[in-house]
C-alpha positions as CSV (number, residue, x, y, z in Angstrom):
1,X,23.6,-2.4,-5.6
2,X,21.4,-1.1,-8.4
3,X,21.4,-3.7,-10.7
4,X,20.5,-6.1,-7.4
5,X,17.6,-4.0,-6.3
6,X,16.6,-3.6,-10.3
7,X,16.8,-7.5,-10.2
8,X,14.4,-8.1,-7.3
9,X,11.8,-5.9,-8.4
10,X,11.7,-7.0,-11.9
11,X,11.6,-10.8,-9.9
12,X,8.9,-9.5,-7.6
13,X,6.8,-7.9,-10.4
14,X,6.7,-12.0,-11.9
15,X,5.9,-13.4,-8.6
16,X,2.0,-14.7,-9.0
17,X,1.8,-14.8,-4.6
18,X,3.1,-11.3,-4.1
19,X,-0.7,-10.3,-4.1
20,X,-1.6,-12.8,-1.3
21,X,1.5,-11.5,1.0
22,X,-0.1,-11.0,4.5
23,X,2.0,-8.6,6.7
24,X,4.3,-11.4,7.8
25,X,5.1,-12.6,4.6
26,X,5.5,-8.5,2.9
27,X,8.0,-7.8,5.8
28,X,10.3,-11.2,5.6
29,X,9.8,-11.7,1.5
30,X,9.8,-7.7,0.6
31,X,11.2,-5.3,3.1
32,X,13.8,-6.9,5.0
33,X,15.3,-8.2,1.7
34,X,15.3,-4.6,0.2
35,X,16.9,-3.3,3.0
36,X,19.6,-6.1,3.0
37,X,20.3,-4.7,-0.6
38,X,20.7,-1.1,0.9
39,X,23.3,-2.7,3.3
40,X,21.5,-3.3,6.7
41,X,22.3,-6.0,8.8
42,X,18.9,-7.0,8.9
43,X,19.9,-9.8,11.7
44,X,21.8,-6.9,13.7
45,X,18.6,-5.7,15.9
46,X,20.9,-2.4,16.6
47,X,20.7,-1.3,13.0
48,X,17.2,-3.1,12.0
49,X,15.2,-3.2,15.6
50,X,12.0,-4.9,14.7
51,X,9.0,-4.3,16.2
52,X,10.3,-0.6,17.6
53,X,8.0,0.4,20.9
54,X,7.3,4.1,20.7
55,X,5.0,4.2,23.7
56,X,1.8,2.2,23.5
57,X,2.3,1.7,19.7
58,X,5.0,-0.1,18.2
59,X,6.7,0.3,14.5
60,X,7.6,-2.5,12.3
61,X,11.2,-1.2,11.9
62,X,13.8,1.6,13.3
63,X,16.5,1.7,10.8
64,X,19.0,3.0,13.4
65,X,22.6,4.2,12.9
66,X,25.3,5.0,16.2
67,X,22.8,4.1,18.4
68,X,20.0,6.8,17.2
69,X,16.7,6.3,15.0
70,X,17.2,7.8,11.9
71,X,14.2,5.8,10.1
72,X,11.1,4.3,11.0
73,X,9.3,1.8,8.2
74,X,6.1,0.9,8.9
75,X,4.6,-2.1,6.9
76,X,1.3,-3.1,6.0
77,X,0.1,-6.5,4.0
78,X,0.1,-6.5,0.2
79,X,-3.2,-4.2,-1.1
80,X,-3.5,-2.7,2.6
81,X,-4.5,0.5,1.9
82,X,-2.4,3.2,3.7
83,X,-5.0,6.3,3.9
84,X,-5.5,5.3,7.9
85,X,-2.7,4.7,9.0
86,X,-0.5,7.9,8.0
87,X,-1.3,10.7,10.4
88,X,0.0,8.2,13.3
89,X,3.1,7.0,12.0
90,X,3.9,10.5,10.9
91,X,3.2,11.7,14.4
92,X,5.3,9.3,16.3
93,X,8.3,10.5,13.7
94,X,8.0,13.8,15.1
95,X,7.2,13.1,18.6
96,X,10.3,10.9,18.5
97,X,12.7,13.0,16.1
98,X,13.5,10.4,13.4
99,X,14.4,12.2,9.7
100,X,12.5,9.9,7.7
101,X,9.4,7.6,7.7
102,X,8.4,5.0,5.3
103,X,4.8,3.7,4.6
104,X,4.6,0.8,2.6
105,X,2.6,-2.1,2.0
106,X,5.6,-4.1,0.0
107,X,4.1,-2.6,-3.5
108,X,3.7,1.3,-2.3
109,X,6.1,2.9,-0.6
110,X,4.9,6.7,0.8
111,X,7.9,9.1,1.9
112,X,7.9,11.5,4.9
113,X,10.3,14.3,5.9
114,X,9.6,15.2,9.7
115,X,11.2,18.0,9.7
116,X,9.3,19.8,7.1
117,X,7.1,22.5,7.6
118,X,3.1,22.0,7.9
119,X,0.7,19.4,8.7
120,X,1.3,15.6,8.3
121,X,-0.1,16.0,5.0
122,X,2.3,18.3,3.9
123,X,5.3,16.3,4.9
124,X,4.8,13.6,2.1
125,X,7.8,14.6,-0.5
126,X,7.7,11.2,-2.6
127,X,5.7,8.0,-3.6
128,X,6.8,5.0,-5.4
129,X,4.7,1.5,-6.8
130,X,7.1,-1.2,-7.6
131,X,4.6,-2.5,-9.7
132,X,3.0,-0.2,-11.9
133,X,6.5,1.7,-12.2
134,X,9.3,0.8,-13.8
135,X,13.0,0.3,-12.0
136,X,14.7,3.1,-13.8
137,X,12.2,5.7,-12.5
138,X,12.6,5.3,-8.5
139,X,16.0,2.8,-7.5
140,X,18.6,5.4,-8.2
141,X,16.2,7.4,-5.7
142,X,15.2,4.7,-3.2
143,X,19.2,3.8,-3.0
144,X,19.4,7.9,-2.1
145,X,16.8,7.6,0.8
146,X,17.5,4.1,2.5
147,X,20.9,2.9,1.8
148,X,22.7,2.8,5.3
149,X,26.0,4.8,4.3
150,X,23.8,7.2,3.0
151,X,21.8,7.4,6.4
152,X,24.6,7.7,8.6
153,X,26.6,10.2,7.3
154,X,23.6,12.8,6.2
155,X,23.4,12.3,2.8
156,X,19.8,10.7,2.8
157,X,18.5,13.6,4.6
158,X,19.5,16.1,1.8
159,X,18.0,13.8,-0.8
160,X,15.1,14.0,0.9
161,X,15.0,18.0,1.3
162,X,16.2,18.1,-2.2
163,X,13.1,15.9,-2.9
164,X,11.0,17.8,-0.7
165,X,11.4,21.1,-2.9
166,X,11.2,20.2,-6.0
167,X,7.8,18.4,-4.5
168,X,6.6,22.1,-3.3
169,X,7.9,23.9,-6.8
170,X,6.0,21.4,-8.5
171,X,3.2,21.4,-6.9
172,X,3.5,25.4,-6.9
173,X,3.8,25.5,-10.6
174,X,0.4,23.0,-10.9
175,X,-1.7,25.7,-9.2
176,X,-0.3,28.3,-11.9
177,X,-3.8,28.2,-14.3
178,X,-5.8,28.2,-11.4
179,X,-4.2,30.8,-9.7
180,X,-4.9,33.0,-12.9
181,X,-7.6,32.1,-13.3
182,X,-8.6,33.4,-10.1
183,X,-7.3,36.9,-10.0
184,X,-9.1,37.4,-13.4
185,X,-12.4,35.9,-11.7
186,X,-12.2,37.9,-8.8
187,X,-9.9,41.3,-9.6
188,X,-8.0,42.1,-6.3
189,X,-7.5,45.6,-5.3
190,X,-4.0,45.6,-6.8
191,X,-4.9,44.5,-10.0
192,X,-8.0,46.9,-10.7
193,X,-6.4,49.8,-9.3
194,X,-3.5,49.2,-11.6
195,X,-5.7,49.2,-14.7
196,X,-7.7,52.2,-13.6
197,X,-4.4,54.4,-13.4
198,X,-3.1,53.0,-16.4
199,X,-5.8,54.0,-18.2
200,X,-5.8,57.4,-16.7
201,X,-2.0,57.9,-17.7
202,X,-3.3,57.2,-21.5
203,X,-6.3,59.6,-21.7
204,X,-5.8,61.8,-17.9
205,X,-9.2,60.5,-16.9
206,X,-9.8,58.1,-13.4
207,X,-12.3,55.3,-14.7
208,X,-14.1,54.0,-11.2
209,X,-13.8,50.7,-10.2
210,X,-17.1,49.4,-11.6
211,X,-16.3,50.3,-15.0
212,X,-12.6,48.1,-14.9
213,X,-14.6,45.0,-13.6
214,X,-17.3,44.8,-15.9
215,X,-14.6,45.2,-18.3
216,X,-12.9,42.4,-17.1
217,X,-16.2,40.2,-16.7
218,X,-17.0,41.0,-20.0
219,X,-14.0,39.3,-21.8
220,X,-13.5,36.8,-18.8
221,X,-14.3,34.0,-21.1
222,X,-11.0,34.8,-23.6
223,X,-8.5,35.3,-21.0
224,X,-9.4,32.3,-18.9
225,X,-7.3,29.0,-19.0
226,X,-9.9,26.1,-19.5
227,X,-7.5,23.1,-19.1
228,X,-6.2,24.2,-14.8
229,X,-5.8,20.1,-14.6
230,X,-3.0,19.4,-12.9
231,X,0.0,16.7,-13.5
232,X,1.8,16.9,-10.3
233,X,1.5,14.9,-7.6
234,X,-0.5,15.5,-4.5
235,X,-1.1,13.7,-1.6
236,X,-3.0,9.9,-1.4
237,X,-6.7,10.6,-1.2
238,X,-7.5,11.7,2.2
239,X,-11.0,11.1,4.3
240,X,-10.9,14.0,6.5
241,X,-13.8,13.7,9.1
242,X,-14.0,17.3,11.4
243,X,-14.8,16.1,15.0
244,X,-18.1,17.6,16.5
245,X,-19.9,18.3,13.0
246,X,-22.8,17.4,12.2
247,X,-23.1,15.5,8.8
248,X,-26.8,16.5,7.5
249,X,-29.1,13.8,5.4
250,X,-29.6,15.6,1.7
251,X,-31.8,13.2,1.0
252,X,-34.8,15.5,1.7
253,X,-32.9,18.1,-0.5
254,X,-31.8,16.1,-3.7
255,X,-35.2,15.0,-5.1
256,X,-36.2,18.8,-5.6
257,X,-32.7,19.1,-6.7
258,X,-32.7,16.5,-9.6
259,X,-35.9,17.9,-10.5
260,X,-33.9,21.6,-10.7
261,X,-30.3,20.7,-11.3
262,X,-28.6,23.4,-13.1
263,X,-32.0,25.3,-13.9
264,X,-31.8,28.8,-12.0
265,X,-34.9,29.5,-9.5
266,X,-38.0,31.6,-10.6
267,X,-36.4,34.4,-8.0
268,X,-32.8,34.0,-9.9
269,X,-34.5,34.6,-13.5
270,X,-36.1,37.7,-12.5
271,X,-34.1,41.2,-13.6
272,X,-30.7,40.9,-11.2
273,X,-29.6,44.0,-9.4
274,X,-25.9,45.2,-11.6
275,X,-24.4,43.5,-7.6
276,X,-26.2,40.0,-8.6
277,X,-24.5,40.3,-12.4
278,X,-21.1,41.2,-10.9
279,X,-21.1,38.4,-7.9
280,X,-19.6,36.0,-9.8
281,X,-16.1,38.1,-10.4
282,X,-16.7,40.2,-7.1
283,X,-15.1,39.4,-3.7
284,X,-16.9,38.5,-1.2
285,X,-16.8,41.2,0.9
286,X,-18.6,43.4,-1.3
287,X,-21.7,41.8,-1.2
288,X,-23.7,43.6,0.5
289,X,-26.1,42.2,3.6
290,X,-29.6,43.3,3.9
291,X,-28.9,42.6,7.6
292,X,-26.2,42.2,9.6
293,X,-26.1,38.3,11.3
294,X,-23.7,39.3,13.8
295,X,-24.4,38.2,17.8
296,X,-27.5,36.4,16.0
297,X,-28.0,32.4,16.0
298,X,-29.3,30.4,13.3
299,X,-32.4,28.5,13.5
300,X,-33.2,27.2,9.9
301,X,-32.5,28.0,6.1
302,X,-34.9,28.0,3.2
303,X,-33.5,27.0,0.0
304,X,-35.1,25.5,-3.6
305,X,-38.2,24.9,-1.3
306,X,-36.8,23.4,1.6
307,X,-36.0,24.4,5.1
308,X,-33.9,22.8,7.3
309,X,-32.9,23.2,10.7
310,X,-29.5,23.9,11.6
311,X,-27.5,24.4,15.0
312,X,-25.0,26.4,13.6
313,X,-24.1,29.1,11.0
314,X,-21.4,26.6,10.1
315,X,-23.8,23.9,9.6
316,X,-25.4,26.3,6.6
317,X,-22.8,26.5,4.8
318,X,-21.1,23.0,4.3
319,X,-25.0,22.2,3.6
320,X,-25.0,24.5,1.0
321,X,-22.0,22.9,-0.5
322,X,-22.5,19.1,-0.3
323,X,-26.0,20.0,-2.4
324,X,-24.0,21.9,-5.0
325,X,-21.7,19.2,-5.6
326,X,-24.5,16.6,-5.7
327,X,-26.2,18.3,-8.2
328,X,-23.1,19.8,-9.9
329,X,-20.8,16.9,-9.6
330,X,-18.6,18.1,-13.2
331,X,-18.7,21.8,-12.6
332,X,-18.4,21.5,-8.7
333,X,-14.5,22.6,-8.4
334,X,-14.9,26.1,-10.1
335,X,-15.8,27.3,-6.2
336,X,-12.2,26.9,-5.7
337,X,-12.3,30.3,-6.9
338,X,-14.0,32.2,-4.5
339,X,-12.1,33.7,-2.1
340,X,-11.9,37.0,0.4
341,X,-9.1,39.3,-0.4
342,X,-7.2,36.5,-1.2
343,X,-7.8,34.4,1.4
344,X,-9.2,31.3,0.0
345,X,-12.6,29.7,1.0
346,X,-12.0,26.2,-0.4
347,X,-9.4,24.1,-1.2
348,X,-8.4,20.5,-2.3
349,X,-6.2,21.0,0.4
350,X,-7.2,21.4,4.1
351,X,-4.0,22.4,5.2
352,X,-4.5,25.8,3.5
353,X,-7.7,26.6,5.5
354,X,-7.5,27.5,8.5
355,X,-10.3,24.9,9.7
356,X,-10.9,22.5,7.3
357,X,-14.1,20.5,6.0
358,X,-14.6,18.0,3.0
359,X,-17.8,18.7,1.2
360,X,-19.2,15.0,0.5
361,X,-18.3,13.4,-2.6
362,X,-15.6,15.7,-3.5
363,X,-11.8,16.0,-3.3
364,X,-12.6,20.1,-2.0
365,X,-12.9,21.3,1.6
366,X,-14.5,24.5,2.7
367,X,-13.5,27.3,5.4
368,X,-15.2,27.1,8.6
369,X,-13.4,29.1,10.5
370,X,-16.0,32.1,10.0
371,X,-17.9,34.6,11.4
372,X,-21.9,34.3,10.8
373,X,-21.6,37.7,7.8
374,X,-18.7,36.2,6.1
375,X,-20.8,32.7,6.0
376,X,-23.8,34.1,4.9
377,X,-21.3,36.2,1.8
378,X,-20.1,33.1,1.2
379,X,-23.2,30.8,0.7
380,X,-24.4,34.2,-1.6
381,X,-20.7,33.2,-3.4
382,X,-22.1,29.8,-3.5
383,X,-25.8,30.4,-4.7
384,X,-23.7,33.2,-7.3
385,X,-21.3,30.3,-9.1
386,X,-24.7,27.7,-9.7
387,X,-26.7,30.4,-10.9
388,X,-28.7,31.3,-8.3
389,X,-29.6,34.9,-6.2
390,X,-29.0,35.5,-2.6
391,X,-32.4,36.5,-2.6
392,X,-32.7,32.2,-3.0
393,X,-31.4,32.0,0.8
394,X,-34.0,32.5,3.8
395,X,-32.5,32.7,6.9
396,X,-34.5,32.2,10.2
397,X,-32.0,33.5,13.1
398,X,-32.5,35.2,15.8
């Protein structure tokens, strides 16, 4: 079986039409003679049922064992992109209770485990391109996944789990610099505290709080990890769109900000209060309000000489951000960073906020799911990282 399936890849890799494949041709020339190499009766409609009706939708294949769906394969035309059509085929897995289901296009092939934990997203446990790839690296696997003895007595399932964690681990592992990098940035309770009674163990005097951060600020540069790239793989890009925002026009913003770009305001090079210095290592929380915004609704910000009218405190913030990533396109992802007592406020994944949106032009999404204080703390996070004071920020609410 594997030297077959190493065969026909290696065959379809030299095949000058595989590129021109509409969906037709990718199903008949690509999938359904993959799958006869996994040993499916692809003329038995009771193991392979073609066009599978799952209420008003119907998927290109159920691979179906004893009468039950076990897999659903969903195929698109050679260089379809998949991005769009993921969240519904992953949906219809759950809603109908398959184990597995495939997106491919005949060249990529995107795994899902339905059972797993999380969002749609999340479920994705393992990718493959016939083309770019070669054989060695995925058919030992793709045999584990799809072929038929496999699926019907279990074994594909645990190959996927199996797949599925070292996926997480992985991925885990990745986030290790950045997750270092983060606690040194912002010292959490834990961390300080330990230092301060450390020290008072060595010399019997407390040192306050104050003291152990701008220690740490101090000699952040040397204890930082300055390569946090990361080699696993994540998730296919993503276009998340949140329903009901508002997507604001910068271009009123970005001429002034071209003009500025990473030159601090006349406020921000004034003499900074010691809070301003230590905003930049310093949870949110502690940044103090000169007001408190609660009960109050936004009308309009000022920023870099330019007010804008907002409808919501929301609407503020995820401004803010697509003008910092506009004019700060290289440095943009050190606000993966800020965070509230470990709770983080942005993320390339939305899954890990609570209410997710993507700031334009980036990979990164930002919390929304926030009271009008903690948005205001975290726009002064913002303003903090691009070297900017929170005295910058006008608010008009009322």
């Amino acid at each position: 079986m594997k030297k077959q399936i190493t065969s026909f890849i290696d065959e379809l890799k030299s095949n000058k039409k595989l590129a021109a494949f509409d969906e037709a041709s990718t199903k008949q020339a690509v999938v359904l003679r993959l799958l006869s190499f996994l040993g499916w009766d692809i003329f038995n409609v009771e193991e392979v049922y073609p066009d599978f009706a799952v209420g008003t939708a119907n998927v290109s294949y159920a691979l179906r064992t004893g009468n039950t769906n076990k897999i659903f394969v969903e195929v698109k035309k050679v260089q379809k992109k998949l991005d769009d059509h993921q969240k519904d085929l992953v949906n219809i897995g759950t809603r109908e209770g398959v184990n597995l289901v495939v997106l491919t296009n005949g060249i990529t092939w995107w795994f899902y485990l339905i059972a797993a934990s999380g969002s749609w997203q999340q479920k994705l446990f393992y990718t493959i391109d016939i083309v770019k790839q070669k054989p060695e690296a995925f058919v030992s696997q793709l045999i584990n996944l799809l072929d038929k003895e496999k699926v019907d007595n279990g074994k594909s399932l645990t190959a996927a789990k199996t797949l599925f964690q070292e996926k997480k681990q992985k991925l885990a592992a990745d986030f290790l610099p950045e997750a270092w990098n983060q606690i040194l940035s912002q010292p959490n309770k834990i961390f300080v505290e330990l230092l301060s009674e450390t020290t008072e163990k060595l010399c019997r005097y407390k040192v306050d709080t104050k003291t152990v951060e701008e220690f740490l600020h101090k000699r952040l540069n040397n204890w930082l990890i300055k390569d946090t790239s990361r080699s696993g793989a994540a998730p296919p890009a993503i276009t998340v769109e949140t329903e009901g925002t508002q997507i604001l026009d910068l271009d009123k913003l970005l001429p002034s900000a071209k003009q500025s770009e990473k030159r601090p305001s006349a406020a921000s090079s004034k003499a900074s209060s010691s809070t301003d210095k230590l905003l930049a290592t310093t949870d949110i929380e502690t940044i103090k309000l000169a007001e408190t915004y609660k009960d109050k609704f936004i009308n309009a910000f000022s920023f870099n000489g330019n007010t804008f009218k907002v409808q919501s405190w929301v609407e503020m913030l995820t401004t803010l951000c697509d003008y910092f990533a506009s004019t700060n396109q290289k440095d943009f992802e050190k606000v993966l960073w800020i965070s509230n007592d470990q709770k983080a406020r942005f993320s390339r994944y939305g899954d890990q906020l609570r209410i997710p949106e993507k700031v334009k032009k980036t990979d990164i999404y930002v919390e929304t799911k926030l009271s009008p204080d903690e948005v205001v703390r975290t726009s002064a996070k913002l303003l903090a990282e691009f070297g900017y004071s929170k005295d910058d920020l006008e608010i008009d609410a009322a």
